[in-house]
PDB file of N, CA, C and O in Angstrom, chain B, residues numbered from 101:
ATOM      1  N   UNK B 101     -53.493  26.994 -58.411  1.00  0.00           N
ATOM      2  CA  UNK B 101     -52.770  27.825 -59.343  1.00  0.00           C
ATOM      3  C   UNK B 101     -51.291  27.788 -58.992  1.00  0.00           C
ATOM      4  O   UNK B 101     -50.975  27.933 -57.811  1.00  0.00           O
ATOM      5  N   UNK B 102     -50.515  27.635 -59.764  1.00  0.00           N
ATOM      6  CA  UNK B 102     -49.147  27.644 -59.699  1.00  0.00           C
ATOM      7  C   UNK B 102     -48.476  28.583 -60.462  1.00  0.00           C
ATOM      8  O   UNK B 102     -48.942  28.857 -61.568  1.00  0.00           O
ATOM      9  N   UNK B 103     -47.355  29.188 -60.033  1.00  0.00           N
ATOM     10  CA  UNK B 103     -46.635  30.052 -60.023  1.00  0.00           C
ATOM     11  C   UNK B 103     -46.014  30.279 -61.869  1.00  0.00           C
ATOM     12  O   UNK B 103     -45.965  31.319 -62.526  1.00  0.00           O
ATOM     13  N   UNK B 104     -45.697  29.136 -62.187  1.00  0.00           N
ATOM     14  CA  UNK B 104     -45.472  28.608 -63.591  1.00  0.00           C
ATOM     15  C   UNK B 104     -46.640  28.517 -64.254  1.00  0.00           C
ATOM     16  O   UNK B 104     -46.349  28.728 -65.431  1.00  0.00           O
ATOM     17  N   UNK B 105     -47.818  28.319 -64.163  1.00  0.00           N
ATOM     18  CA  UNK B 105     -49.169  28.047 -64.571  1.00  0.00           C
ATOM     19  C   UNK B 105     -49.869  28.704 -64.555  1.00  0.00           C
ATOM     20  O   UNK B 105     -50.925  28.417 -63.991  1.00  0.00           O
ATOM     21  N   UNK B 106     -49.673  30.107 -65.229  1.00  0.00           N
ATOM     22  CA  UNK B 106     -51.373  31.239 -64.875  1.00  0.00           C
ATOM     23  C   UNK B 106     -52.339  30.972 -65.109  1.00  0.00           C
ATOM     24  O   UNK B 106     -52.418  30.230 -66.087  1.00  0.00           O
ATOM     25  N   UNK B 107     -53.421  31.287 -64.554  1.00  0.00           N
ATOM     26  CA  UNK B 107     -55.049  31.066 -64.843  1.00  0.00           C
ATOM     27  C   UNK B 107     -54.451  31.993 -66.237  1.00  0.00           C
ATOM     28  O   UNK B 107     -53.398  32.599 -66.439  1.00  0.00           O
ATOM     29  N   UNK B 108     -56.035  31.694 -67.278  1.00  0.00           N
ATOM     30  CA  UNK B 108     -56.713  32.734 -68.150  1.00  0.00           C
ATOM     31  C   UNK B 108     -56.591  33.807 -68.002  1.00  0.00           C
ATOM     32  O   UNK B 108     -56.015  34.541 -68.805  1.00  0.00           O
ATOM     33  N   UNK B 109     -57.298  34.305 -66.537  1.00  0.00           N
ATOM     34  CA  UNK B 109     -58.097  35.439 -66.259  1.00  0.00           C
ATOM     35  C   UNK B 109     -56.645  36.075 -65.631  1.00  0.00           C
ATOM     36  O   UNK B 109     -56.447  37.279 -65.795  1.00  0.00           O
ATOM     37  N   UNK B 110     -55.903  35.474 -65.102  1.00  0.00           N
ATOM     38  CA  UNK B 110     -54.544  36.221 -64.787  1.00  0.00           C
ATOM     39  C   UNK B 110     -53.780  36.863 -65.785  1.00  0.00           C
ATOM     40  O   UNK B 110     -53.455  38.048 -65.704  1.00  0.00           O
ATOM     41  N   UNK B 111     -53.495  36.153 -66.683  1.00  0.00           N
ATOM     42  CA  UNK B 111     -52.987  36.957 -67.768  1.00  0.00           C
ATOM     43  C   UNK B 111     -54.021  37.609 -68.509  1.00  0.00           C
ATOM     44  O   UNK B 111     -53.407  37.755 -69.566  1.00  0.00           O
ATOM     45  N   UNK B 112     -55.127  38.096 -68.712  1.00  0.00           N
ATOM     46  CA  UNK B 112     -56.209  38.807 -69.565  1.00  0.00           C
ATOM     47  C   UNK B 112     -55.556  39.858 -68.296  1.00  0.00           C
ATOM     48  O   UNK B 112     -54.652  40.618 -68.642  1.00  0.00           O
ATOM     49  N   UNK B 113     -55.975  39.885 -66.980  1.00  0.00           N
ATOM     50  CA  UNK B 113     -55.526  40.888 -65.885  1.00  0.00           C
ATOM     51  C   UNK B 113     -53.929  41.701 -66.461  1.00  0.00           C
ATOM     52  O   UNK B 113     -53.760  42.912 -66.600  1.00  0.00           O
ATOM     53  N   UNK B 114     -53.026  40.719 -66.686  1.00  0.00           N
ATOM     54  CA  UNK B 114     -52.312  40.826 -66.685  1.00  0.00           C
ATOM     55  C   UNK B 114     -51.731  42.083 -67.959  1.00  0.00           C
ATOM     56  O   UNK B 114     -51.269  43.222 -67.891  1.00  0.00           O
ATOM     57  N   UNK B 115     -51.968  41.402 -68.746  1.00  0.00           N
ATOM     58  CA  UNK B 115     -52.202  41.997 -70.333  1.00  0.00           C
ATOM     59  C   UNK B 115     -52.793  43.351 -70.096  1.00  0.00           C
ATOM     60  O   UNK B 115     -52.043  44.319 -70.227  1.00  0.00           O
ATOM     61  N   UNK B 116     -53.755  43.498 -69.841  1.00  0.00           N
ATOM     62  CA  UNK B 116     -54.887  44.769 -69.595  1.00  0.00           C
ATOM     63  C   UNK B 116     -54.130  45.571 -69.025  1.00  0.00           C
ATOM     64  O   UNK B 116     -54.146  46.703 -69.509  1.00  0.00           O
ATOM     65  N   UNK B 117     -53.335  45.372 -67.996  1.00  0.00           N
ATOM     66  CA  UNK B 117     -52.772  46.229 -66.920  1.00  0.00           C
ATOM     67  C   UNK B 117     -51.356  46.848 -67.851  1.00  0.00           C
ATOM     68  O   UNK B 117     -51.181  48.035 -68.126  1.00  0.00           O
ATOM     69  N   UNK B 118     -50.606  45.907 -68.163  1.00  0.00           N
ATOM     70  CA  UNK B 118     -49.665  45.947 -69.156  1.00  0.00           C
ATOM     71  C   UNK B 118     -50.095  47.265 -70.230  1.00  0.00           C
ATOM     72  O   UNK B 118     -49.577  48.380 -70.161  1.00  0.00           O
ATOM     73  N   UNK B 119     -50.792  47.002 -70.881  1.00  0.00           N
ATOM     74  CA  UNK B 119     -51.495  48.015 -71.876  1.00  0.00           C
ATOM     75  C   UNK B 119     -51.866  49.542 -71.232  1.00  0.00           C
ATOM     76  O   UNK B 119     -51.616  50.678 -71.634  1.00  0.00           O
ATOM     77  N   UNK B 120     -52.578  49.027 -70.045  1.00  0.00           N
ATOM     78  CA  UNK B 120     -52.891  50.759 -69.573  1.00  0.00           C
ATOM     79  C   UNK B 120     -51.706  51.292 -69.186  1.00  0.00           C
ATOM     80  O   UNK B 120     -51.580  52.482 -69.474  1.00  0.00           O
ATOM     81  N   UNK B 121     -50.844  50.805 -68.651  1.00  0.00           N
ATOM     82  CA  UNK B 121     -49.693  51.238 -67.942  1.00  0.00           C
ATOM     83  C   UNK B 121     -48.695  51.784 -69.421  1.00  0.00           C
ATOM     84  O   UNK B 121     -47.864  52.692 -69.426  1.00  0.00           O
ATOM     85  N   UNK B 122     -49.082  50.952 -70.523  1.00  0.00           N
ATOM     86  CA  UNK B 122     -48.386  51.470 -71.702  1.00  0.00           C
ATOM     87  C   UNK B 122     -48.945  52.606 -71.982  1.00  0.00           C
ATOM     88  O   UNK B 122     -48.023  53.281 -72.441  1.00  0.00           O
ATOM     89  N   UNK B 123     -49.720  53.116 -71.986  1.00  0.00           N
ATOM     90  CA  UNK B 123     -50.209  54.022 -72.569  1.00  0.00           C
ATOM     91  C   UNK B 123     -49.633  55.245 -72.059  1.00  0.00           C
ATOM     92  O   UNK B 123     -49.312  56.239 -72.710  1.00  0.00           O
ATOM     93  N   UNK B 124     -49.540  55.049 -70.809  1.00  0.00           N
ATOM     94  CA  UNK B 124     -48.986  56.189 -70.292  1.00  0.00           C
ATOM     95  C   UNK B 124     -47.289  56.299 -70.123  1.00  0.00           C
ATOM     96  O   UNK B 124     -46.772  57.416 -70.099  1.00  0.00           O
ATOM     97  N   UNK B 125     -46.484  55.104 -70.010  1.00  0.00           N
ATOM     98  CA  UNK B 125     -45.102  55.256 -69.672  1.00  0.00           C
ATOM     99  C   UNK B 125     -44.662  54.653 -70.756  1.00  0.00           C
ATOM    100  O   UNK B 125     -43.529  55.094 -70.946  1.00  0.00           O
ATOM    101  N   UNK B 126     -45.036  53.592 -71.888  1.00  0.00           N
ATOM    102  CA  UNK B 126     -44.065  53.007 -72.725  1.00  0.00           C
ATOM    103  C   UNK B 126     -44.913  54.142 -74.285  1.00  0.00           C
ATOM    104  O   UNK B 126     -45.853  54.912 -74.484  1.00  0.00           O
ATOM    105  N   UNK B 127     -43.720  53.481 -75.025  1.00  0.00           N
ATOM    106  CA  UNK B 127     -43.990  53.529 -76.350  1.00  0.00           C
ATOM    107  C   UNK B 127     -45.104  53.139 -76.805  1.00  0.00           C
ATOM    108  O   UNK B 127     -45.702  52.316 -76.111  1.00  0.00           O
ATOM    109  N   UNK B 128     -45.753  53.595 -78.117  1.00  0.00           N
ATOM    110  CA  UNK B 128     -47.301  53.476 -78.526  1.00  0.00           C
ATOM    111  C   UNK B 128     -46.951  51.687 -79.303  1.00  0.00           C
ATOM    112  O   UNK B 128     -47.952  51.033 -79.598  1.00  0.00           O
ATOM    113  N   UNK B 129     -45.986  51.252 -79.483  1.00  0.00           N
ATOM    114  CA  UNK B 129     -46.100  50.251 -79.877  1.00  0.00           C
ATOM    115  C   UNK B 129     -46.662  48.720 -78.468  1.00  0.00           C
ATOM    116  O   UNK B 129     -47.348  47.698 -78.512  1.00  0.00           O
ATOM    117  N   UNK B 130     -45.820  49.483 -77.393  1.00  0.00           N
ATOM    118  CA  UNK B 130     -46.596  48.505 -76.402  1.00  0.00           C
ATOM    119  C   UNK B 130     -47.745  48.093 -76.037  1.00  0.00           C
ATOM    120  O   UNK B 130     -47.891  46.934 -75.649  1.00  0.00           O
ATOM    121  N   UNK B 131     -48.888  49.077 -76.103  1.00  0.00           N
ATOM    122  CA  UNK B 131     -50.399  49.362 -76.087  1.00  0.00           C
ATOM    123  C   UNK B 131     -50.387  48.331 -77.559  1.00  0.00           C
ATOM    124  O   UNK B 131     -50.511  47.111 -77.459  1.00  0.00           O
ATOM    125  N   UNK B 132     -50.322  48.600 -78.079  1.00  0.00           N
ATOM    126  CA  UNK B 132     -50.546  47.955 -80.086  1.00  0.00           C
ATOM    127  C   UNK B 132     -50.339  46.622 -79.704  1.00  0.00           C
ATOM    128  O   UNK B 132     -51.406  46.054 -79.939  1.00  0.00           O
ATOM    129  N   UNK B 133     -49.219  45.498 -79.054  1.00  0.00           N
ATOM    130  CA  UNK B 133     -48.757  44.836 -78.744  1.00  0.00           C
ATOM    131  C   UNK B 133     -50.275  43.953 -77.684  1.00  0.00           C
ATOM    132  O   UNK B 133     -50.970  43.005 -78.050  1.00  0.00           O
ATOM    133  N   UNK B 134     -50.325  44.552 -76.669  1.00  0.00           N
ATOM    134  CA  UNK B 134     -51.326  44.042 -75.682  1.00  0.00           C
ATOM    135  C   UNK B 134     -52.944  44.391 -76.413  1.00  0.00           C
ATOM    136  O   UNK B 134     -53.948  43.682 -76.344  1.00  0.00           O
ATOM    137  N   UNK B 135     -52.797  45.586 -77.037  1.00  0.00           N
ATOM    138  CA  UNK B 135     -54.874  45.110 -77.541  1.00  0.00           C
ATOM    139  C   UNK B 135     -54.285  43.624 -78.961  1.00  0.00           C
ATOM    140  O   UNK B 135     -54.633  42.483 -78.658  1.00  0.00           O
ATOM    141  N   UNK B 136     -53.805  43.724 -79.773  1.00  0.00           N
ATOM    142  CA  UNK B 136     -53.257  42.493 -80.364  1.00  0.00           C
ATOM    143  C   UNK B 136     -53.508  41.076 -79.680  1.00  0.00           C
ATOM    144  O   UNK B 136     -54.283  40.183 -80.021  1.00  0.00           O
ATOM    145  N   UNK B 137     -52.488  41.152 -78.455  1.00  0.00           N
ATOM    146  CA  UNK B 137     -52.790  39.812 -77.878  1.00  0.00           C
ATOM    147  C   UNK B 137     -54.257  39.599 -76.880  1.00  0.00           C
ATOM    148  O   UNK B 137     -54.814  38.520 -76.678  1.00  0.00           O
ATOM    149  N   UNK B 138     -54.641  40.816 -76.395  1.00  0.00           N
ATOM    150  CA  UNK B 138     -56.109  40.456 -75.796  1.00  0.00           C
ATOM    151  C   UNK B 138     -57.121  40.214 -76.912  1.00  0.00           C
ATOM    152  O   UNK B 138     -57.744  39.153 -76.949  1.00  0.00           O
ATOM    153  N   UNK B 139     -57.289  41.104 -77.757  1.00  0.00           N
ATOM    154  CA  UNK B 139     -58.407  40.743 -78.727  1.00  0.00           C
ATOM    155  C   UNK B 139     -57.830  39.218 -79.983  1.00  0.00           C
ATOM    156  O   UNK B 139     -58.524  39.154 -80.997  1.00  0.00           O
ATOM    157  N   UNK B 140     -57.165  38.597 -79.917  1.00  0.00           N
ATOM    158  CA  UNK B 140     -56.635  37.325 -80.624  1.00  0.00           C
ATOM    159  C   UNK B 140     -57.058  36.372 -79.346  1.00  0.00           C
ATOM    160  O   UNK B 140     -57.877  35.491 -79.606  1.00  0.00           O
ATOM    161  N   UNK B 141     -56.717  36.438 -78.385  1.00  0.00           N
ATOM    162  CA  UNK B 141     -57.581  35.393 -77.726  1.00  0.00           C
ATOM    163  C   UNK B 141     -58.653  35.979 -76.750  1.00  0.00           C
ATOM    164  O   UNK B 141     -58.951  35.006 -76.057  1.00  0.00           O
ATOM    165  N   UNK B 142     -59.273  36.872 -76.392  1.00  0.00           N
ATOM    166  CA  UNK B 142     -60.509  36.893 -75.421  1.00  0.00           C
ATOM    167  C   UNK B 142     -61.317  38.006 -76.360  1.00  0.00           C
ATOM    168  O   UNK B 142     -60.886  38.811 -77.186  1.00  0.00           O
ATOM    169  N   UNK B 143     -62.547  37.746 -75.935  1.00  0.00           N
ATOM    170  CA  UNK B 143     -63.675  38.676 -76.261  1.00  0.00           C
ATOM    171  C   UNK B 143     -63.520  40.030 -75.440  1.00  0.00           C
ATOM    172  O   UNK B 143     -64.270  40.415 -74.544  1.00  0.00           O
ATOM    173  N   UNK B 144     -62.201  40.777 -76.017  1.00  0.00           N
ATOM    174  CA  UNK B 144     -61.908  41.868 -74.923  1.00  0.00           C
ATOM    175  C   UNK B 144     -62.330  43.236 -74.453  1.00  0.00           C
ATOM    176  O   UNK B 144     -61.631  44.148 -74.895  1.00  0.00           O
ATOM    177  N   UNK B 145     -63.301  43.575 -73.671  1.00  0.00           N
ATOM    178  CA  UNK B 145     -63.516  44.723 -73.405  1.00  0.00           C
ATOM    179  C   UNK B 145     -62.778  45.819 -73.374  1.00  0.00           C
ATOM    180  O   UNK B 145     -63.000  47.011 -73.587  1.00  0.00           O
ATOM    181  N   UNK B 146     -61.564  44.990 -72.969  1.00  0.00           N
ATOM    182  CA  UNK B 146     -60.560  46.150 -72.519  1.00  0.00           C
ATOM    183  C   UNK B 146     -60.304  46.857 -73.986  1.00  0.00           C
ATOM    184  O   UNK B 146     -60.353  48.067 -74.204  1.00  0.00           O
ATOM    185  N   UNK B 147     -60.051  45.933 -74.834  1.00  0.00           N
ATOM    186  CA  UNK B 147     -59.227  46.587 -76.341  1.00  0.00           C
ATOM    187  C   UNK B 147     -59.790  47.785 -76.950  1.00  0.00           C
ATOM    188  O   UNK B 147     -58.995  48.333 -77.713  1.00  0.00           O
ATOM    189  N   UNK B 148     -61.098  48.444 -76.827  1.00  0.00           N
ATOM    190  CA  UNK B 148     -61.832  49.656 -77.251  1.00  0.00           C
ATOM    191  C   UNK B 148     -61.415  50.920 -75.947  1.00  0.00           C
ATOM    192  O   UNK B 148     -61.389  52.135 -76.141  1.00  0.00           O
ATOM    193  N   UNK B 149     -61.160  50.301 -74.804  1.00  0.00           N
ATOM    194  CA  UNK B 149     -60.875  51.195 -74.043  1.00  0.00           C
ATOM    195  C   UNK B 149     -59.448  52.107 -74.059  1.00  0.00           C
ATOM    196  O   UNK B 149     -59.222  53.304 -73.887  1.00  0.00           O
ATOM    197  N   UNK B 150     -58.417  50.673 -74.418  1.00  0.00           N
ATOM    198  CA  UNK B 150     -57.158  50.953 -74.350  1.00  0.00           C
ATOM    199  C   UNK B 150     -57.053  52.172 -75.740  1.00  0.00           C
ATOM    200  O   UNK B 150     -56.503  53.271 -75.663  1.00  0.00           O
ATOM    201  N   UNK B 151     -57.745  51.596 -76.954  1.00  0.00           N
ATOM    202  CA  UNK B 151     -57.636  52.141 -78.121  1.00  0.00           C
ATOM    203  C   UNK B 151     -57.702  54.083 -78.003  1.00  0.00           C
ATOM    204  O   UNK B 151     -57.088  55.051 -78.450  1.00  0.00           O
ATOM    205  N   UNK B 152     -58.945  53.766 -77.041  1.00  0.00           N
ATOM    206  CA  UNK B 152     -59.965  55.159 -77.117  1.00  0.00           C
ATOM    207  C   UNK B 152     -59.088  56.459 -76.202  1.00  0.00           C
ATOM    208  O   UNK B 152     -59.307  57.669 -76.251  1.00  0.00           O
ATOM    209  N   UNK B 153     -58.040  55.711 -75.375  1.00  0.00           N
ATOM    210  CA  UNK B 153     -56.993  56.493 -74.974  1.00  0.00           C
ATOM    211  C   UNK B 153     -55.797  56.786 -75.189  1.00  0.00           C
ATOM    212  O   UNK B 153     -55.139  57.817 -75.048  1.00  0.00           O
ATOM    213  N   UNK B 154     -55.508  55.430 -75.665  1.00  0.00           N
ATOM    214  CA  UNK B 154     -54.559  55.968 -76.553  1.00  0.00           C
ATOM    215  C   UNK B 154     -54.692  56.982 -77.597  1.00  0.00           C
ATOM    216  O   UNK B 154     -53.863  57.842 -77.897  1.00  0.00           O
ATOM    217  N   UNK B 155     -55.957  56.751 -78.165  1.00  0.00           N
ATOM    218  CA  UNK B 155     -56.207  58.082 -78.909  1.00  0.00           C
ATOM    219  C   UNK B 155     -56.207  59.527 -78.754  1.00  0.00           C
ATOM    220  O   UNK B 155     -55.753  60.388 -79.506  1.00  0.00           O
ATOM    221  N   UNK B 156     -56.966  59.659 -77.330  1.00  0.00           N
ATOM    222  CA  UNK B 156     -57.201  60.689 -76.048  1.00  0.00           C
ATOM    223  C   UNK B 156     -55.405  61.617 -75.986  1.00  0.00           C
ATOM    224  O   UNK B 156     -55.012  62.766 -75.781  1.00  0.00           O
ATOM    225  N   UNK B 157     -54.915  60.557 -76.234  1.00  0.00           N
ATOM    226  CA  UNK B 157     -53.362  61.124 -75.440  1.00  0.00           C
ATOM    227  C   UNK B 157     -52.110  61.191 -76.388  1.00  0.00           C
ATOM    228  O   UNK B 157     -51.048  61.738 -76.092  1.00  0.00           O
ATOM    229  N   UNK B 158     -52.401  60.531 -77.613  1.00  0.00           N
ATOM    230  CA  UNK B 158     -51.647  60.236 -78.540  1.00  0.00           C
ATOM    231  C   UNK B 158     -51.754  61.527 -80.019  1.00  0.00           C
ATOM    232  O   UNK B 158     -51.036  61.887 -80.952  1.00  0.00           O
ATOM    233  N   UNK B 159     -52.850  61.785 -79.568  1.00  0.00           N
ATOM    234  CA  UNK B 159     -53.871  62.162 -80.986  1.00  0.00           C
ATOM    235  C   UNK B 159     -53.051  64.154 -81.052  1.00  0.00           C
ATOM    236  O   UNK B 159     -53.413  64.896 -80.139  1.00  0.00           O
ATOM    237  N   UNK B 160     -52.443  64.510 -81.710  1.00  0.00           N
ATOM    238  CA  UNK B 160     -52.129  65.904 -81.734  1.00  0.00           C
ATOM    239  C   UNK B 160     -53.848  66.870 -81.964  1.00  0.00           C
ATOM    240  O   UNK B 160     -54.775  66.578 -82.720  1.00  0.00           O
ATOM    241  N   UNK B 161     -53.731  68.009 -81.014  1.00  0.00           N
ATOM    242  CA  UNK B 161     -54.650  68.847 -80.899  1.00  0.00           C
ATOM    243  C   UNK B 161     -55.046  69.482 -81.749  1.00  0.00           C
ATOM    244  O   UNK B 161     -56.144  70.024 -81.618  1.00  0.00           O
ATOM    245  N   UNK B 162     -54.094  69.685 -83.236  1.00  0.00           N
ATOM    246  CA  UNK B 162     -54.680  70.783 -83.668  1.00  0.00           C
ATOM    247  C   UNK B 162     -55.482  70.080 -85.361  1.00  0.00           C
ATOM    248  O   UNK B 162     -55.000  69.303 -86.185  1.00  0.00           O
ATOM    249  N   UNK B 163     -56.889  70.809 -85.319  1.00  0.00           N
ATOM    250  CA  UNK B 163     -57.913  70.228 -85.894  1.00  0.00           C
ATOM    251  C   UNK B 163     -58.492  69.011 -85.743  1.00  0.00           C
ATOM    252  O   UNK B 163     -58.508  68.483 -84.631  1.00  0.00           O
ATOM    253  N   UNK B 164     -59.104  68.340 -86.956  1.00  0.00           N
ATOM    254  CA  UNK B 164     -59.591  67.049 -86.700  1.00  0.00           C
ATOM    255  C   UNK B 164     -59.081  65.936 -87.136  1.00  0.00           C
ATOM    256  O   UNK B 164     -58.907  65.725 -88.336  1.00  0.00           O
ATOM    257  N   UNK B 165     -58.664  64.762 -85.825  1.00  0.00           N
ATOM    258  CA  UNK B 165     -57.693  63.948 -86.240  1.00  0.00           C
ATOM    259  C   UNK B 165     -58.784  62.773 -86.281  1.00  0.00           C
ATOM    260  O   UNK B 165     -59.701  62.827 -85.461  1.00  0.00           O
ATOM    261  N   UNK B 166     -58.731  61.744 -87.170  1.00  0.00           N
ATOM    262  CA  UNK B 166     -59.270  59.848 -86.985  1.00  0.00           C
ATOM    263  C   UNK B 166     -58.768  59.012 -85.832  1.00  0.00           C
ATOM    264  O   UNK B 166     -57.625  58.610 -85.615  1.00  0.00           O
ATOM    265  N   UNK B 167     -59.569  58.888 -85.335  1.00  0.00           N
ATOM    266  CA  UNK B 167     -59.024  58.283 -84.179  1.00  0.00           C
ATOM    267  C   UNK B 167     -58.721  56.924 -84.520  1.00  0.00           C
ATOM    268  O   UNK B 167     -59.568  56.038 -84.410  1.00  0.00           O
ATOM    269  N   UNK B 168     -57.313  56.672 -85.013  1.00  0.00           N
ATOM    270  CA  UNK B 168     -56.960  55.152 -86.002  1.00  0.00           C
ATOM    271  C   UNK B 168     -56.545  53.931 -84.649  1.00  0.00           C
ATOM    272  O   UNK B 168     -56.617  52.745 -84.969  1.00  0.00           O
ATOM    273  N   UNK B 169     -56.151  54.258 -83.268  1.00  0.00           N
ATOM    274  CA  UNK B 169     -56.452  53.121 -82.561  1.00  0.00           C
ATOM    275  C   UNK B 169     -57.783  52.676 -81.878  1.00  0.00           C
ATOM    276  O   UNK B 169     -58.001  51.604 -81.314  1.00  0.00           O
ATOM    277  N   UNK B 170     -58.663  53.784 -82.062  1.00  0.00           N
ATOM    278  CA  UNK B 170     -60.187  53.142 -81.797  1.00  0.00           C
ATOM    279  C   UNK B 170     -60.868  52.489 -82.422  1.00  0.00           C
ATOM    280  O   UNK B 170     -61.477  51.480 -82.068  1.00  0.00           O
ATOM    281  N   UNK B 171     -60.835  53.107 -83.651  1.00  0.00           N
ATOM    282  CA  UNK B 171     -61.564  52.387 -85.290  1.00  0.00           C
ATOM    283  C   UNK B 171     -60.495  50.563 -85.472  1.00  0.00           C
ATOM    284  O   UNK B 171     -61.041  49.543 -85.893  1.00  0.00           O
ATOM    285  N   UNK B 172     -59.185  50.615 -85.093  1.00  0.00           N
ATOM    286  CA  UNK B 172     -58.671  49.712 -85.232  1.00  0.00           C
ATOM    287  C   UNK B 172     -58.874  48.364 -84.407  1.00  0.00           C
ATOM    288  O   UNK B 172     -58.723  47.186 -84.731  1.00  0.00           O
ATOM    289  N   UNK B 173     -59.327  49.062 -83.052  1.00  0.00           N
ATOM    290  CA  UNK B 173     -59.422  48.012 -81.737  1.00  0.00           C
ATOM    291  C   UNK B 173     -60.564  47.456 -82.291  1.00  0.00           C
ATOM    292  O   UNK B 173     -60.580  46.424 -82.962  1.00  0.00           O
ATOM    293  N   UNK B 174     -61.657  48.243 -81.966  1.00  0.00           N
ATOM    294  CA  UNK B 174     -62.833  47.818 -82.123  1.00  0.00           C
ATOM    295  C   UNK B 174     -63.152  47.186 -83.502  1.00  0.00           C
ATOM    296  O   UNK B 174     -64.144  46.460 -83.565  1.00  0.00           O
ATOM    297  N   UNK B 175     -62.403  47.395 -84.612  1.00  0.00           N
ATOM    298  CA  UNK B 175     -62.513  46.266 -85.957  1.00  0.00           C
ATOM    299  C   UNK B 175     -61.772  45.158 -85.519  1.00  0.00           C
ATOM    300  O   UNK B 175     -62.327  44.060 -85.552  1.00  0.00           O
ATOM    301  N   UNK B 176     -60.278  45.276 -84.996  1.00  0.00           N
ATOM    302  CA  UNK B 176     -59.542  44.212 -84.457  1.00  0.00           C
ATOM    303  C   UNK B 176     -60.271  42.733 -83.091  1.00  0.00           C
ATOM    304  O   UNK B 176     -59.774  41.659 -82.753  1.00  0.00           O
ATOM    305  N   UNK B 177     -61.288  43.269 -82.772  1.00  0.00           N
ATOM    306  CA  UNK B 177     -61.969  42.700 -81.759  1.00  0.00           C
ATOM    307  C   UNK B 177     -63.034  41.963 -82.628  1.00  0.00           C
ATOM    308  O   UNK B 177     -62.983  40.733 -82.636  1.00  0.00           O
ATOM    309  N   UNK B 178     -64.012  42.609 -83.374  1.00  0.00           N
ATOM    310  CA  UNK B 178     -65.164  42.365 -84.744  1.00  0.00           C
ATOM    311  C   UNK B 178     -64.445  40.791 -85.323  1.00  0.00           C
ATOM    312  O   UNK B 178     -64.835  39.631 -85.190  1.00  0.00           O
ATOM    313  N   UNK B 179     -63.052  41.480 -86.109  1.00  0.00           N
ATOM    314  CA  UNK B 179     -62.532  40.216 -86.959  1.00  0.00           C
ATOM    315  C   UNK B 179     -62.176  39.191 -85.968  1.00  0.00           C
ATOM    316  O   UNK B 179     -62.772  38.148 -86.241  1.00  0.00           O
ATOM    317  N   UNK B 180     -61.356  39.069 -84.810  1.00  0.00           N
ATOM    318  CA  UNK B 180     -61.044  38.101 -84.093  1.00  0.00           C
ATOM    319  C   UNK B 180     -62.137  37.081 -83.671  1.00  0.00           C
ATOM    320  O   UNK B 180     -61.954  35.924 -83.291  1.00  0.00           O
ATOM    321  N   UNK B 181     -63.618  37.922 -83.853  1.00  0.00           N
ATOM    322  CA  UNK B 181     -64.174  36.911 -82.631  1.00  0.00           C
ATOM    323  C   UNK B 181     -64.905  35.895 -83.275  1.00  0.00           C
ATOM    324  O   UNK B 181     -65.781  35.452 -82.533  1.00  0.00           O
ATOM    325  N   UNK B 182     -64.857  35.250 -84.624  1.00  0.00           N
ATOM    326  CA  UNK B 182     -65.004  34.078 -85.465  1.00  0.00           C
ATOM    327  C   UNK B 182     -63.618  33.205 -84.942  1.00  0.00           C
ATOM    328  O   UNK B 182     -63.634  32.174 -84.270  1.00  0.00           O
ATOM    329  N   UNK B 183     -62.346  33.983 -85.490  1.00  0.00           N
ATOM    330  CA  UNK B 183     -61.240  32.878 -84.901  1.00  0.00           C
ATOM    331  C   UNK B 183     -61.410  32.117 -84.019  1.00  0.00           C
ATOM    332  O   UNK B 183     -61.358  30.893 -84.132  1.00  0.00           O
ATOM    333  N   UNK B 184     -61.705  32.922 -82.709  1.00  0.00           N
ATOM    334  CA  UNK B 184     -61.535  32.721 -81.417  1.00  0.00           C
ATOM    335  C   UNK B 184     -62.572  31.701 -81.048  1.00  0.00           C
ATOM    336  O   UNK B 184     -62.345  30.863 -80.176  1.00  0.00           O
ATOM    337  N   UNK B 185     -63.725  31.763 -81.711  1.00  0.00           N
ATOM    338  CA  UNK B 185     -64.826  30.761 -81.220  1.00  0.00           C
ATOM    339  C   UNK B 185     -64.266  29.434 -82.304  1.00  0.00           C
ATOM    340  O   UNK B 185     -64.547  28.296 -81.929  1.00  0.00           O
ATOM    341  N   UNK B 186     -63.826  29.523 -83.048  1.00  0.00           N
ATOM    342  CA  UNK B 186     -63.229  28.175 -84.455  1.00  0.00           C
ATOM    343  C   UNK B 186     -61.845  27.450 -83.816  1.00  0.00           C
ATOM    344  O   UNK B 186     -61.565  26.262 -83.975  1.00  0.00           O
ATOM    345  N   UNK B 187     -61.187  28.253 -83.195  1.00  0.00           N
ATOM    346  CA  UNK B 187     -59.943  27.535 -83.184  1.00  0.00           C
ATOM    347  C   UNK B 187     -59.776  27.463 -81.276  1.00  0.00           C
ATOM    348  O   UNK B 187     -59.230  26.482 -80.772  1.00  0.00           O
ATOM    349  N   UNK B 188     -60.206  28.382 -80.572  1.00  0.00           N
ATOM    350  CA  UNK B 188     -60.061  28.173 -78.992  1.00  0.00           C
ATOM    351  C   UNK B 188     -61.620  27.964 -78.238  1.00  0.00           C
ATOM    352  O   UNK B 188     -62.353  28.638 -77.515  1.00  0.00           O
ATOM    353  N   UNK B 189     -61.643  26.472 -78.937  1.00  0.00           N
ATOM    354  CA  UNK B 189     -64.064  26.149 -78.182  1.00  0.00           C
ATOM    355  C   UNK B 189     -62.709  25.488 -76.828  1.00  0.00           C
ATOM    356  O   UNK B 189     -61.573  25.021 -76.905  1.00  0.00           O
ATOM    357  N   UNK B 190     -63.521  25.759 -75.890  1.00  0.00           N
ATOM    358  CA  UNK B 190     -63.025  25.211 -74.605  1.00  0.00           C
ATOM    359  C   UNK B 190     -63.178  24.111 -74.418  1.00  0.00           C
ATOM    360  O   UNK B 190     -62.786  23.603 -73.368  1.00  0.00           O
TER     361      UNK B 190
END
């Protein structure tokens, strides 16, 4: 592995970490940004998680809100994973 050359799994690491860390210190567009690029190329676990807290933390308390980055991840993950097997077969 070279320094210029990440594995896969380094940047999926990478990305993931990026995203949680958004959630809590950046703007809601950064999180939006990283489930985007994990679920466009990997079958991402992470992207329902990131969604489901961002929701957790994003979501105002009073009554009942849609949780629109969970419903989004988890459709965003659904539609990607035809692409992903059509255009990135290993």
């Amino acid at each position: 592995m070279s320094i210029f050359y990440p594995s896969a799994t380094s940047i999926r690491v990478i990305l993931a970490l990026i995203g949680f860390l958004g959630i809590f210190f950046a703007p809601w567009w950064v999180p939006l940004i990283c489930i985007i690029a994990l679920s466009l190329r990997y079958p991402a676990w992470e992207v329902p998680i990131i969604g489901l807290l961002m929701d957790l933390l994003w979501l105002p308390g009073e009554g009942f809100q849609i949780p629109l980055f969970l419903i989004g991840s988890i459709a965003l993950v659904w539609v990607c994973a035809p692409l992903r097997s059509q255009f990135l077969r290993p």
